[in-house]
LUMGUDREN-890569 format. One record per residue (C-alpha): x, y, z; residue number from 1; residue in three letters. Coordinates in steps of 0.2 Angstrom, whole numbers, plus 5000, padded with zeros to 4 digits. Each point is the difference from the previous one (the first is absolute). Layout:
<sites>
@x=X | y=Y | z=Z | k=NUM | r=ALA
...
</sites>
This chain:
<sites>
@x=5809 | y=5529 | z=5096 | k=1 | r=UNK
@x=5007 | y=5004 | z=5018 | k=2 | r=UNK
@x=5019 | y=4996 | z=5003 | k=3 | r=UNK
@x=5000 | y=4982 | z=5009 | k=4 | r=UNK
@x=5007 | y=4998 | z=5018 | k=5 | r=UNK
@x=5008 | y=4985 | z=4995 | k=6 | r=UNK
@x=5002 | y=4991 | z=4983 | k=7 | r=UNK
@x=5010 | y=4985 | z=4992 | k=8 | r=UNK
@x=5002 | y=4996 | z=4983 | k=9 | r=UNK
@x=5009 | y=4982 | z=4997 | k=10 | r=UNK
@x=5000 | y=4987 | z=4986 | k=11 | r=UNK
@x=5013 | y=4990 | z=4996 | k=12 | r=UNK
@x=4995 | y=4994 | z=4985 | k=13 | r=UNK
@x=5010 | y=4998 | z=4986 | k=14 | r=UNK
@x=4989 | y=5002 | z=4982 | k=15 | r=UNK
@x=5005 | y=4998 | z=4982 | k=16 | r=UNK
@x=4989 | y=5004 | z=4988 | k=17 | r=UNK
@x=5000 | y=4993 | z=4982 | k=18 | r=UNK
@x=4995 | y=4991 | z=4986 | k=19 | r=UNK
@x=5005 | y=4983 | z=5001 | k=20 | r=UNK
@x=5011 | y=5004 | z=5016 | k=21 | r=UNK
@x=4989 | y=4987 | z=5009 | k=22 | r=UNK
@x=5009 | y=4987 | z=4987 | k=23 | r=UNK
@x=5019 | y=5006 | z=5007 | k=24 | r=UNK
@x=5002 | y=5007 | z=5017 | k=25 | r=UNK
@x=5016 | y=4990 | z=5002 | k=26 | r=UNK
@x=5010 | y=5014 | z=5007 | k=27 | r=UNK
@x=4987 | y=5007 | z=5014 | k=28 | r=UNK
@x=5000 | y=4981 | z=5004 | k=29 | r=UNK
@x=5017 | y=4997 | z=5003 | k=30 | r=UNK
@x=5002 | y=5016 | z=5011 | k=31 | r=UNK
@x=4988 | y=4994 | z=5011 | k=32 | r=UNK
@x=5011 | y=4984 | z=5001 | k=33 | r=UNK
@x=4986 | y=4990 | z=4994 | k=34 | r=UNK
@x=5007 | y=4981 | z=4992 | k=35 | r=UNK
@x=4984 | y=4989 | z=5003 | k=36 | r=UNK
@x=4983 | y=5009 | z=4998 | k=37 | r=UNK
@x=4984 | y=4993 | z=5004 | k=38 | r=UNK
@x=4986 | y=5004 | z=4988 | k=39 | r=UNK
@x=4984 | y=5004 | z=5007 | k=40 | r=UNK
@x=4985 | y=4999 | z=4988 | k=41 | r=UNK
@x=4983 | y=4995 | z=4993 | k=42 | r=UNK
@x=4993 | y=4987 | z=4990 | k=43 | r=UNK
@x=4992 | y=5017 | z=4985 | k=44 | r=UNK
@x=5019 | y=5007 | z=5002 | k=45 | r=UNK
@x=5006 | y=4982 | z=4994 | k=46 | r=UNK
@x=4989 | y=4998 | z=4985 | k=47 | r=UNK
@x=5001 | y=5019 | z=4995 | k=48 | r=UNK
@x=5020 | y=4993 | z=4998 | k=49 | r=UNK
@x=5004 | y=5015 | z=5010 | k=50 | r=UNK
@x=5009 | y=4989 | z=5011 | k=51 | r=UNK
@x=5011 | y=4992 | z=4987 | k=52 | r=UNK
@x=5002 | y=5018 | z=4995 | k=53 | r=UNK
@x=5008 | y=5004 | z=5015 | k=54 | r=UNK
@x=5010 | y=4984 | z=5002 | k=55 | r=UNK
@x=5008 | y=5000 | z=4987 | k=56 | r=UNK
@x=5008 | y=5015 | z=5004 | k=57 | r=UNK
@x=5004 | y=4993 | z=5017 | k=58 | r=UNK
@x=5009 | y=4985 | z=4993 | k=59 | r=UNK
@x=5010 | y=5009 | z=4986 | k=60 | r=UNK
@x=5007 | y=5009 | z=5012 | k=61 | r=UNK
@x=5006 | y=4987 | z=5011 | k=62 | r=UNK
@x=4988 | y=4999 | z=5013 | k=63 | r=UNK
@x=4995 | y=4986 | z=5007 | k=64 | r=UNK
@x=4981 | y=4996 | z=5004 | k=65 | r=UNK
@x=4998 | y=4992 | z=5017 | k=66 | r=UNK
@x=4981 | y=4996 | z=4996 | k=67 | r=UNK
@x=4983 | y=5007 | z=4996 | k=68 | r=UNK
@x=4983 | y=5002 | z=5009 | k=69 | r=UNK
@x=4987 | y=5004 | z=4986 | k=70 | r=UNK
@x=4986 | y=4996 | z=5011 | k=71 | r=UNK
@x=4993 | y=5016 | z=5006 | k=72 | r=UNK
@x=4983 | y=5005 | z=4999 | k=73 | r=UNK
@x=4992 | y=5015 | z=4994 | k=74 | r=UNK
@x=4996 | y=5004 | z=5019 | k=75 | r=UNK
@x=5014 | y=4991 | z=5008 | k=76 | r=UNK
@x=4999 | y=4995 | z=5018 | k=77 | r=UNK
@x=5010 | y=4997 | z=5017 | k=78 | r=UNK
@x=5001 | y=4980 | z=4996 | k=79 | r=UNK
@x=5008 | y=5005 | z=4981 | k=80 | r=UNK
@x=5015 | y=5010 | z=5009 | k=81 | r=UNK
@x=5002 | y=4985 | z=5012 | k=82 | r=UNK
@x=5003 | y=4988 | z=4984 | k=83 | r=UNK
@x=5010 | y=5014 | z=4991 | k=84 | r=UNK
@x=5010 | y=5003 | z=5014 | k=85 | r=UNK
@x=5006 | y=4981 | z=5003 | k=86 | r=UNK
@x=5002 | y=4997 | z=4983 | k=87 | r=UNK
@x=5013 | y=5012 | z=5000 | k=88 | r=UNK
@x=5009 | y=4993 | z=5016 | k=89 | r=UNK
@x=5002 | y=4983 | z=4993 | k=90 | r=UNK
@x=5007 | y=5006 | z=4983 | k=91 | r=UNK
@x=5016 | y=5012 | z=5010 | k=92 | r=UNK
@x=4994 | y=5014 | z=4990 | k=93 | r=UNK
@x=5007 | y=5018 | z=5002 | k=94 | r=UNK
@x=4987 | y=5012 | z=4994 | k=95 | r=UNK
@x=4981 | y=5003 | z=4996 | k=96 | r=UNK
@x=4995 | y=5006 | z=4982 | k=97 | r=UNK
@x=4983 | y=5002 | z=4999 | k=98 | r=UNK
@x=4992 | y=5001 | z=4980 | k=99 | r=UNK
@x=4982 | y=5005 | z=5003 | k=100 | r=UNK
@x=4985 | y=5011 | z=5007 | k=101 | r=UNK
@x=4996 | y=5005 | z=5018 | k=102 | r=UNK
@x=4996 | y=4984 | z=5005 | k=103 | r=UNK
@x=5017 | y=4993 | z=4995 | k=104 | r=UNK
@x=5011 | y=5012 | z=5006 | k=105 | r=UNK
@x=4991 | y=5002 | z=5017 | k=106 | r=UNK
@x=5003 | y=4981 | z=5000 | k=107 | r=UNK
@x=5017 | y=5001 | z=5000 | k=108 | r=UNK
@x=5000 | y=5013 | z=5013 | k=109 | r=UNK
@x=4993 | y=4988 | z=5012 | k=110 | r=UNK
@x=5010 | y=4987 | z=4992 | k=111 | r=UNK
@x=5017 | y=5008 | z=5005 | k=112 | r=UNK
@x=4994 | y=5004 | z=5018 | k=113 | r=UNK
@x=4997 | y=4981 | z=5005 | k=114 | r=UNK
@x=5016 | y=4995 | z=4989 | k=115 | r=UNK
@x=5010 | y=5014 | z=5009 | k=116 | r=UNK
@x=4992 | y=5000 | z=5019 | k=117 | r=UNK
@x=4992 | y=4985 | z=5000 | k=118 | r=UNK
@x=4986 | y=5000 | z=5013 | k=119 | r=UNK
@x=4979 | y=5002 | z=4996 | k=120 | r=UNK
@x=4996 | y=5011 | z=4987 | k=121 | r=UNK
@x=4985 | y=5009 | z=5006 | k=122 | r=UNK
@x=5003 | y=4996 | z=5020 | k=123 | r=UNK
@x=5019 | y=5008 | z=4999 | k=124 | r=UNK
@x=5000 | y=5013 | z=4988 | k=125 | r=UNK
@x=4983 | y=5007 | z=4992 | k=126 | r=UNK
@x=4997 | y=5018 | z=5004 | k=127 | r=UNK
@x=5013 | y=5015 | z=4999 | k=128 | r=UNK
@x=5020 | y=5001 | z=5005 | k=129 | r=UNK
@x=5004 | y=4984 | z=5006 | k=130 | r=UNK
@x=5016 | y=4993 | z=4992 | k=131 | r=UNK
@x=5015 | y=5004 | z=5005 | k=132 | r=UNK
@x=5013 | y=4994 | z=4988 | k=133 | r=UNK
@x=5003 | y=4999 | z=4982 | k=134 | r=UNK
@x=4991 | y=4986 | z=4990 | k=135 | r=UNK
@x=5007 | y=4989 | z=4981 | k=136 | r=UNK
@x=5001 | y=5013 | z=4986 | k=137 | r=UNK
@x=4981 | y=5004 | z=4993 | k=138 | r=UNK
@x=5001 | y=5001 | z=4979 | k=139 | r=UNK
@x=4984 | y=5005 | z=4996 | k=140 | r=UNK
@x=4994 | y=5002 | z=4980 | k=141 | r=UNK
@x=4982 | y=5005 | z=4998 | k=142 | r=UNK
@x=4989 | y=4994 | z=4986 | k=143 | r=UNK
@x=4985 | y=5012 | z=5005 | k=144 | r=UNK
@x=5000 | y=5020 | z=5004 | k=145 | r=UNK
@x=4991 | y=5002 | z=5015 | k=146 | r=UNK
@x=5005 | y=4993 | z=5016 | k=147 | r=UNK
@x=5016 | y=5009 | z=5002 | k=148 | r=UNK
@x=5005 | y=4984 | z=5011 | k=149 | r=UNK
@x=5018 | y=5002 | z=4991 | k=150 | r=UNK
@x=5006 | y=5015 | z=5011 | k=151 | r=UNK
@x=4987 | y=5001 | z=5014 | k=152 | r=UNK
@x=5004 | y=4993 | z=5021 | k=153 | r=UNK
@x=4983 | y=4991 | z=4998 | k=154 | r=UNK
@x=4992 | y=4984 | z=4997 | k=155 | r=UNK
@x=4981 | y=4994 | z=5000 | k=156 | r=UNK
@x=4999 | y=4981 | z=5003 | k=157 | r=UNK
@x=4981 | y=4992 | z=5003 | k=158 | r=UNK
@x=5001 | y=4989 | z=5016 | k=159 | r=UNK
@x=4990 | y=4986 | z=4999 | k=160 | r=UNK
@x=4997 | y=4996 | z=5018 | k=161 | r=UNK
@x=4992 | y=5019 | z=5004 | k=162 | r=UNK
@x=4991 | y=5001 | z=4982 | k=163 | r=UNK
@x=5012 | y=5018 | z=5001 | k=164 | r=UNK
@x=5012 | y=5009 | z=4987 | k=165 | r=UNK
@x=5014 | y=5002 | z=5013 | k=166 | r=UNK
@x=5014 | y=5014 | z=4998 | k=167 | r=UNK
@x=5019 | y=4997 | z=5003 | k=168 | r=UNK
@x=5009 | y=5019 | z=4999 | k=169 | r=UNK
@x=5018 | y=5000 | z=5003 | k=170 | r=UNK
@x=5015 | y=5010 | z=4992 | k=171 | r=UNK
@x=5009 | y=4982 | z=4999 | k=172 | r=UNK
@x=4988 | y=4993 | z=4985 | k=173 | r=UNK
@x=5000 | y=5014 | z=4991 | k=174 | r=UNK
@x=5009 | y=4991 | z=4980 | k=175 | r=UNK
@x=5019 | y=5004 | z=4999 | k=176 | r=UNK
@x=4997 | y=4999 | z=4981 | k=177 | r=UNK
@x=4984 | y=5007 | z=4990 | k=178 | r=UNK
@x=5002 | y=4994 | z=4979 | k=179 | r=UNK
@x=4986 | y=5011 | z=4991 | k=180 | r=UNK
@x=4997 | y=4993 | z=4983 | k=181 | r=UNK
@x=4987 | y=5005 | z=4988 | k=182 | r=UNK
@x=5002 | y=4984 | z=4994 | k=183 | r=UNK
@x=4994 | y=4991 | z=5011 | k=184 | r=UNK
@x=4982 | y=5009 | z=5003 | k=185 | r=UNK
@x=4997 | y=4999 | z=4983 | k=186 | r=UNK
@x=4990 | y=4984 | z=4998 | k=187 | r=UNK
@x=4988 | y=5007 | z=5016 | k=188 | r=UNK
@x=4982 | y=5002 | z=4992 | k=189 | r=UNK
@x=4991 | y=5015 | z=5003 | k=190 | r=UNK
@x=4990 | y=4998 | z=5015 | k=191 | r=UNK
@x=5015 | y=4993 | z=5010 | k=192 | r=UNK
@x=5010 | y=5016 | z=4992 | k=193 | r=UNK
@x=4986 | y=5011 | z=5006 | k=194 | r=UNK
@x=4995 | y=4993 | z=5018 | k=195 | r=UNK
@x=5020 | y=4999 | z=5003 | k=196 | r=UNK
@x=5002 | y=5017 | z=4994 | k=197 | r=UNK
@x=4985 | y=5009 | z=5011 | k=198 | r=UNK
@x=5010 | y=4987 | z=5015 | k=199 | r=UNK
@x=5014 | y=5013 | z=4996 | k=200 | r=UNK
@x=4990 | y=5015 | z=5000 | k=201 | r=UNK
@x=4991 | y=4997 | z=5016 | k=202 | r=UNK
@x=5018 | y=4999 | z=5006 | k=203 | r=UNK
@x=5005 | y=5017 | z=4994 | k=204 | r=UNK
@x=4984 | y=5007 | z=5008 | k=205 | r=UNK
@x=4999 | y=4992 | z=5017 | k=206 | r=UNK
@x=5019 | y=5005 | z=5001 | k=207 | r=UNK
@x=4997 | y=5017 | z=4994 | k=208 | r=UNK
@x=4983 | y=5005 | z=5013 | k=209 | r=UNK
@x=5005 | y=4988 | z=5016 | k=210 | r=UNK
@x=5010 | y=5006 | z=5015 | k=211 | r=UNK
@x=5014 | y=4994 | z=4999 | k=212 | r=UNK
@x=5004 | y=5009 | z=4982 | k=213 | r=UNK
@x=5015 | y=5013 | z=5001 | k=214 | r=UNK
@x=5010 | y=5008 | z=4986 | k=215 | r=UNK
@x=5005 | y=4986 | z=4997 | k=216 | r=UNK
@x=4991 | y=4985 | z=4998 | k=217 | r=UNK
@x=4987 | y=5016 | z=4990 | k=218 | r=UNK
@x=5016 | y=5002 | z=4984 | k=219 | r=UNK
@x=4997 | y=4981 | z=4996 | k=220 | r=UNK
@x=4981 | y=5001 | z=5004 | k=221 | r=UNK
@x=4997 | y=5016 | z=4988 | k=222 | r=UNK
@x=5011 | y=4994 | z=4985 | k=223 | r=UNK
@x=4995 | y=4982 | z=5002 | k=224 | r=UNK
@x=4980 | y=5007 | z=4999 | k=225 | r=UNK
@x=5002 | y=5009 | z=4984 | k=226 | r=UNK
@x=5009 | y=4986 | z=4993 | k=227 | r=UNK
@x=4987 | y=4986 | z=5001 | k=228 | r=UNK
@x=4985 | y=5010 | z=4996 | k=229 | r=UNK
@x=5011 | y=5007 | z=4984 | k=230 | r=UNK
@x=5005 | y=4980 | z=4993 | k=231 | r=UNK
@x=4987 | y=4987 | z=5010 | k=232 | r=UNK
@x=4986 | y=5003 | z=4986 | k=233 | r=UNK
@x=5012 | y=5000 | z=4986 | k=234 | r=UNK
@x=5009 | y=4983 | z=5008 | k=235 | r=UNK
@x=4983 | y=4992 | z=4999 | k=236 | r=UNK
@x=4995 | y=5004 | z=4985 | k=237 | r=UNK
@x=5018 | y=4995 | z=4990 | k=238 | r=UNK
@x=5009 | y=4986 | z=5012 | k=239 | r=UNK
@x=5014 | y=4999 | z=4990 | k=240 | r=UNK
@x=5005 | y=5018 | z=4998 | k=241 | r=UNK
@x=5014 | y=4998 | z=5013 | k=242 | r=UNK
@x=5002 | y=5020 | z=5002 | k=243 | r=UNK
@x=4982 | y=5000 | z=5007 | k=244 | r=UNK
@x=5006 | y=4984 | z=5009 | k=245 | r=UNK
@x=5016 | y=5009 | z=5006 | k=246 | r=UNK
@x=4993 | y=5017 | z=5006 | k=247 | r=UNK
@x=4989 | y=4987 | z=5011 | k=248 | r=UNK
@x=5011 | y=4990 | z=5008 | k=249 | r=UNK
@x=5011 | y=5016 | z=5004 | k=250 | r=UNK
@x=4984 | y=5006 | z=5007 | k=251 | r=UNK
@x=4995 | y=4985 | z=5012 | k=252 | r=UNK
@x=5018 | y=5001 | z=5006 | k=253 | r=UNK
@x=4998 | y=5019 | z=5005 | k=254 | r=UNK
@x=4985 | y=4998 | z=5011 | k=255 | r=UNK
@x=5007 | y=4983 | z=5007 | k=256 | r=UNK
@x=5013 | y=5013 | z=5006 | k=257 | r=UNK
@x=4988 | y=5011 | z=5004 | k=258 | r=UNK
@x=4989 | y=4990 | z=5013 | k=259 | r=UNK
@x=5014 | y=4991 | z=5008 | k=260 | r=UNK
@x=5003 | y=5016 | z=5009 | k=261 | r=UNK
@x=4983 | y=5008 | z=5003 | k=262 | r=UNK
@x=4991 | y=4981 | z=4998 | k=263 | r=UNK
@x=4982 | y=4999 | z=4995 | k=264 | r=UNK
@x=4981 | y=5003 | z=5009 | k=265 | r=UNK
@x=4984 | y=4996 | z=4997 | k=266 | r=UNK
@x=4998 | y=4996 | z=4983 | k=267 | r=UNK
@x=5011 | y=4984 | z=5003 | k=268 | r=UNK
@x=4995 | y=4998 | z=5018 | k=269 | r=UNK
@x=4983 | y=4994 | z=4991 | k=270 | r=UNK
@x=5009 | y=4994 | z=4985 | k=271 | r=UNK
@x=5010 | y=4986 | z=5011 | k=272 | r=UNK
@x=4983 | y=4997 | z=5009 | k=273 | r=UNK
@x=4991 | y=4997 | z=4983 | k=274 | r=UNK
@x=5014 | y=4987 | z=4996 | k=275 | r=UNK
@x=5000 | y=4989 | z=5016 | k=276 | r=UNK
@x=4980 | y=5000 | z=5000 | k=277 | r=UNK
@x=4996 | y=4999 | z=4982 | k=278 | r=UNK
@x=5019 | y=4998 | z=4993 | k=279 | r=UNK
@x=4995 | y=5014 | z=4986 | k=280 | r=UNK
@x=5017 | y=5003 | z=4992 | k=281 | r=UNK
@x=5009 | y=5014 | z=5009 | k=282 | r=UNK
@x=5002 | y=5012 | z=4986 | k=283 | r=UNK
@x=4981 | y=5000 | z=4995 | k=284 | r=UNK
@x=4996 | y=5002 | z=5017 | k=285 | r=UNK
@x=5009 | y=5015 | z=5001 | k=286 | r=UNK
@x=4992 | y=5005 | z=4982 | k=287 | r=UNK
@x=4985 | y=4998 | z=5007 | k=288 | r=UNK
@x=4999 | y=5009 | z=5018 | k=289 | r=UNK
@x=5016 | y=5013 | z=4994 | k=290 | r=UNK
@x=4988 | y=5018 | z=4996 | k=291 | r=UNK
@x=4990 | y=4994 | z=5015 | k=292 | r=UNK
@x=5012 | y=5001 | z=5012 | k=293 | r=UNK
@x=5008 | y=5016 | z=4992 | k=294 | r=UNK
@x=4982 | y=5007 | z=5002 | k=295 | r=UNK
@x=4999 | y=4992 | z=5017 | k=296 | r=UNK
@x=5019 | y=5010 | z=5006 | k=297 | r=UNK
@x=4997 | y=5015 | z=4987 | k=298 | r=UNK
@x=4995 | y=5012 | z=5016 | k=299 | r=UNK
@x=5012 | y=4993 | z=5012 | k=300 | r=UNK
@x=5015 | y=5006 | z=4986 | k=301 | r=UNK
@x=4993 | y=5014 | z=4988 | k=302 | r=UNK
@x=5016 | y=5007 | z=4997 | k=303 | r=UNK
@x=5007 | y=4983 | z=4994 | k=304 | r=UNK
@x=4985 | y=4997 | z=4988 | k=305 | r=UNK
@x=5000 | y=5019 | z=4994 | k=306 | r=UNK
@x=5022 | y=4996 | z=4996 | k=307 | r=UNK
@x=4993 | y=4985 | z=4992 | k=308 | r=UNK
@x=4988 | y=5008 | z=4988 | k=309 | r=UNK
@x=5015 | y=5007 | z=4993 | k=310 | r=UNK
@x=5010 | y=4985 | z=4997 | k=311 | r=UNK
@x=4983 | y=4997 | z=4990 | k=312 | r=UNK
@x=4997 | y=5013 | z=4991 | k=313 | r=UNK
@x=4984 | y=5007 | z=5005 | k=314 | r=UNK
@x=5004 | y=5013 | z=5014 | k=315 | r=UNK
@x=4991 | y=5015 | z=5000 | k=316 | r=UNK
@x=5008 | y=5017 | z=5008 | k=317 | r=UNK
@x=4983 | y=5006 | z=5000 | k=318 | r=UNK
@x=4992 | y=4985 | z=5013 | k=319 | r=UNK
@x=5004 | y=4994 | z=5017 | k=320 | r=UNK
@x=5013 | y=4991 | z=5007 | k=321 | r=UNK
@x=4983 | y=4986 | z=5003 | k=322 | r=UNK
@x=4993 | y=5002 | z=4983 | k=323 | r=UNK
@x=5015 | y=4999 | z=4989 | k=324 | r=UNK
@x=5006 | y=4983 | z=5012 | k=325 | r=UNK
@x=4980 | y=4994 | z=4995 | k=326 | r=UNK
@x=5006 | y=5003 | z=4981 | k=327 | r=UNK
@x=5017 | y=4988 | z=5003 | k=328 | r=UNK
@x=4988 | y=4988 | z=5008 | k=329 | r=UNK
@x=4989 | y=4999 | z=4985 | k=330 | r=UNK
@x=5014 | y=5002 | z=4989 | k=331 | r=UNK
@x=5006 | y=4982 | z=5003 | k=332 | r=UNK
@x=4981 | y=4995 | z=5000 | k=333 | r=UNK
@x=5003 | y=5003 | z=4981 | k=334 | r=UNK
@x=5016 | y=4992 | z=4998 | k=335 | r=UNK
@x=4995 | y=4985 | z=5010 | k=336 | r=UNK
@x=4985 | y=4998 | z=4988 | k=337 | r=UNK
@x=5009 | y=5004 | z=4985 | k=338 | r=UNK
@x=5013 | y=4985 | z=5004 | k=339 | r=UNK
@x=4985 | y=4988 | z=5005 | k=340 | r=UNK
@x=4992 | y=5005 | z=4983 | k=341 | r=UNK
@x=5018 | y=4993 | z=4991 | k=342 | r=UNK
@x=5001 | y=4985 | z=5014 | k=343 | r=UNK
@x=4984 | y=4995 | z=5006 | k=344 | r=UNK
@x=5007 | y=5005 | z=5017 | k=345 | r=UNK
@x=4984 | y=4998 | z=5015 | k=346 | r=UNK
@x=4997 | y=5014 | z=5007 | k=347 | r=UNK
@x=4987 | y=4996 | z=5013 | k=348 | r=UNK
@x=5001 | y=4985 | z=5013 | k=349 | r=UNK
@x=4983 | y=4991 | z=4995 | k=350 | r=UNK
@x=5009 | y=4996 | z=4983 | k=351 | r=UNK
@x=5013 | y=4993 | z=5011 | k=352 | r=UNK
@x=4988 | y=4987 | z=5010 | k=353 | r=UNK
@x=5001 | y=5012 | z=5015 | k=354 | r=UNK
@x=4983 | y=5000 | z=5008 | k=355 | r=UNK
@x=4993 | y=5010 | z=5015 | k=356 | r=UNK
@x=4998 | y=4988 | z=5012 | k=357 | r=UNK
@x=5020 | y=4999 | z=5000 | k=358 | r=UNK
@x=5003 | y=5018 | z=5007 | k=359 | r=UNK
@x=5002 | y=4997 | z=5016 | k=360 | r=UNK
@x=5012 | y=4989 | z=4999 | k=361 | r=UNK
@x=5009 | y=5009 | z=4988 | k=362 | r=UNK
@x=4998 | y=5018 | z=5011 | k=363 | r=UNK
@x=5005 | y=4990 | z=5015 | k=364 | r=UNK
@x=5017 | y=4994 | z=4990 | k=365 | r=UNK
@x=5004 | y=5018 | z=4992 | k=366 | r=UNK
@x=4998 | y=5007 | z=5018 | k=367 | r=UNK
@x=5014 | y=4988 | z=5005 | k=368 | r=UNK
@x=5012 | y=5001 | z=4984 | k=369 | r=UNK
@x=5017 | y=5010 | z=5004 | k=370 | r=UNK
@x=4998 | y=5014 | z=4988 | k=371 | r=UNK
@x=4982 | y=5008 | z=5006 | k=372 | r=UNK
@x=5014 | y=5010 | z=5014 | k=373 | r=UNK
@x=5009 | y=5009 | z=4988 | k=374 | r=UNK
@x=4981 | y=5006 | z=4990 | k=375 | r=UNK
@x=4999 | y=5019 | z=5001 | k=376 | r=UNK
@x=4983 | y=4997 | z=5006 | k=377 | r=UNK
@x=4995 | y=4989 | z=5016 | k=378 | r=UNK
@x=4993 | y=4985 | z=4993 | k=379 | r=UNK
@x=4985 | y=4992 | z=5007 | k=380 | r=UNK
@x=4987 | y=4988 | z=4998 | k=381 | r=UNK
@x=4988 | y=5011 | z=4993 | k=382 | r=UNK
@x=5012 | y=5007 | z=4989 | k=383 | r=UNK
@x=5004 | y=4983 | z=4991 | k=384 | r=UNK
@x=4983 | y=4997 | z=5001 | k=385 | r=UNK
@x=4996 | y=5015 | z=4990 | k=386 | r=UNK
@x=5014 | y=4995 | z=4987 | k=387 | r=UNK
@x=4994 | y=4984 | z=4997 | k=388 | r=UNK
@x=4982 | y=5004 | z=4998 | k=389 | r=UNK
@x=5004 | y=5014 | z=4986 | k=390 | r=UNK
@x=5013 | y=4989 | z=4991 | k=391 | r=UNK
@x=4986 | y=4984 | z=4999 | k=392 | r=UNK
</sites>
């Protein structure tokens, strides 16, 4: 890698990691002067007793719940975060703590922008940068490994009026407080594990071959790849072995760190599109079009894929730069078919009622989505196109 002109590395982030710390994080809490939290949640959360889980530790130590929104969808939306945000006016309370998946904690996000700013949601703040103060204290505790939406800048919110997944990035919805538990991923079944673990690992990639990657963002890339593809079959096959469950949530929360600073490119520019038109889960969708897109950027960034095929495993001192990033490529072919094999992950769009006549809509929205300008490769119609057609 060449010496950057210019880099920045910044998360604020705190994170604890334990088993059962998502059950007593009373200290943290209290440092951030939270007194009455607002719980943001799901109906699965609830009956899982997840929620009571991490309640109970709430109250024992003295907090006081302000109310609870367990509302959200699995694909939430920009009218959700507009009933989130005013339920949390009217109860006075002091902070977010979101207990879920992507959708959750994104939710929140948004949530905490209206609560803060007030204002339109996607007319005064969707796209990159625009906040300009400081926003309630973000608690997030995940219950799946995969979004990283616990430390990342980012959130993904469907807008209902435009049929698009919209993108708020700003420094100022980044969580002040990430609570990784094993315990709480334990009771995911295998094909969420696995579709919410490839989410992570398309993360760590994209980080690791776009433009925008540096030293930096590269050291939580690298270590968060060999991570996932050491743990995510093993966390499918045994859900309650909480090391596996461990190494993964550590994992999820490496490349969350890892793309909020070099962000994401083409697999999830077509990944958000496949969401808004066919509202595919966002992990599967970047299961499915992931080695497409790596094959589709693989000439744009050799030297990344040949690094890569040594994070894997199958370098070869003996082939070229090219042929040993082809080897890295098929090497998480394998992996993603050995962890659809456990889950009964999809692996191709047709068995996710995509059908051809939708492409052009969905080239037309990837070519519009944020993260294509930071894809190492120019990213054009033809070139989703050609993705789509070989991952049908």
């Amino acid at each position: 890698m060449d010496l950057p002109e210019f880099a920045m590395f910044f998360q604020p982030t705190i994170i604890i990691f334990g088993k059962g710390v998502a059950s007593d994080f009373s200290n943290e809490l209290s440092e951030l002067k939270i007194a009455r939290p607002f719980i943001v949640a799901d109906k699965v959360i609830r009956e899982l007793g997840l929620l009571d889980y991490v309640l109970k530790g709430l109250t024992s130590g003295g907090f006081e719940i302000a109310g609870i929104f367990d509302e959200v969808p699995q694909d939430s939306s920009t009218s959700v975060v507009v009933k989130i945000a005013k339920a949390f006016t009217e109860t006075n309370a002091d902070a977010f703590v979101a207990i879920g998946g992507g959708s959750v904690i994104d939710s929140a996000k948004g949530a905490n922008i209206i609560a803060k700013m007030g204002g339109d949601l996607v007319k005064d703040y969707s796209g990159s940068g625009i906040l300009t103060k400081h926003l309630f204290p973000l608690v997030v505790i995940p219950t799946t490994a995969g979004t990283g939406s616990e430390v990342t800048n980012a959130a993904v919110i469907y807008d209902e009026e435009s049929k698009t997944k919209l993108e708020f990035i700003d420094r100022f919805i980044t969580p002040d407080l990430a609570v990784l538990d094993p315990n709480m991923t334990k009771t995911l079944p295998p094909k969420v594990t696995a579709f919410s673990g490839i989410d992570a690992l398309t993360h760590a990639i994209e980080a690791f071959v776009d433009i925008d990657a540096t030293t930096f963002s590269d050291m939580f890339a690298k270590e968060a790849i060999s991570i996932i593809t050491s743990h995510l079959e093993n966390a499918c096959k045994n859900g309650d072995d909480l090391e596996e469950r461990g190494w993964m949530s550590i994992g999820a929360t490496l490349a969350g760190i890892a793309f909020s600073h070099s962000e994401c490119g083409i697999v999830h520019g077509i990944a958000h599109a496949l969401g808004a038109v066919n509202r595919v889960p966002h992990g599967i969708a970047n299961a499915i079009i992931l080695t497409y897109g790596m094959e589709y950027n693989l000439e744009a960034r050799p030297e990344k894929f040949d690094e890569l095929s040594k994070i894997l495993g199958v370098y070869d001192k003996h082939l070229s730069i090219l042929e040993n990033g082809k080897r890295a490529i098929e090497k998480i072919k394998e992996f993603e078919e050995r962890v659809s094999k456990v889950s009964g992950l999809p692996l191709k769009l047709r068995d996710v009622g995509v059908k051809k006549e939708d492409f052009a809509l969905i080239k037309e929205k990837a070519l519009q989505d944020g993260t294509v300008i930071y894809n190492p490769r120019e990213v054009t119609g033809d070139g989703v196109l050609e993705i789509l057609n070989e991952a049908f």
